[in-house]
Steps between C-alpha positions, in 0.01 A plus 500: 500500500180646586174431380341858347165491364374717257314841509194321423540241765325498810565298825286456793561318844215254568464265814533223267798605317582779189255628223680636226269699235593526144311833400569483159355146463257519806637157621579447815759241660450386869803349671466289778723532818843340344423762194452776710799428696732510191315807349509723786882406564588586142296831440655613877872483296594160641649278218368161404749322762342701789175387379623143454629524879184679580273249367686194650483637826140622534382180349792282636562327155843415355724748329444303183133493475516856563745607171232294316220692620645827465629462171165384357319808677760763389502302176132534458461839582745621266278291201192651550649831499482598867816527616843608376 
């Protein structure tokens, strides 16, 4: 499933990962590479086993370690209200 953020999310590309900015809190979340792998995988349709693949592969990490770290992003997203 893919990752959609809401209206009042905004994302930026950095050369040290992902900001995301929460504009009705003013917060904003920095991911480092791993996160920005899995967020940019997820918000460009792929599903959270392409980013699981994705992740493994640019960081050359088991499949395993991976799910976990995924699932906790996505996971933690989806609390703070970014993500749906």
């Amino acid at each position: 499933m893919a990752l959609r953020f809401g209206s009042d999310v905004s994302t930026a590309k950095t050369d040290y990962g992902t900001v995301l900015l929460d504009q009705r809190s003013g917060i904003y979340w920095e991911l480092n590479p791993t996160g920005s792998v899995v967020v940019q995988t997820l918000i460009g349709g792929g599903d959270e086993a392409e980013a699981v693949n994705a992740l493994a592969t640019e960081f050359d990490i088991e499949h395993e370690r991976a799910t976990q770290d995924v699932r906790a992003l996505v996971e933690e997203l989806r609390k703070a209200g970014l993500a749906a």
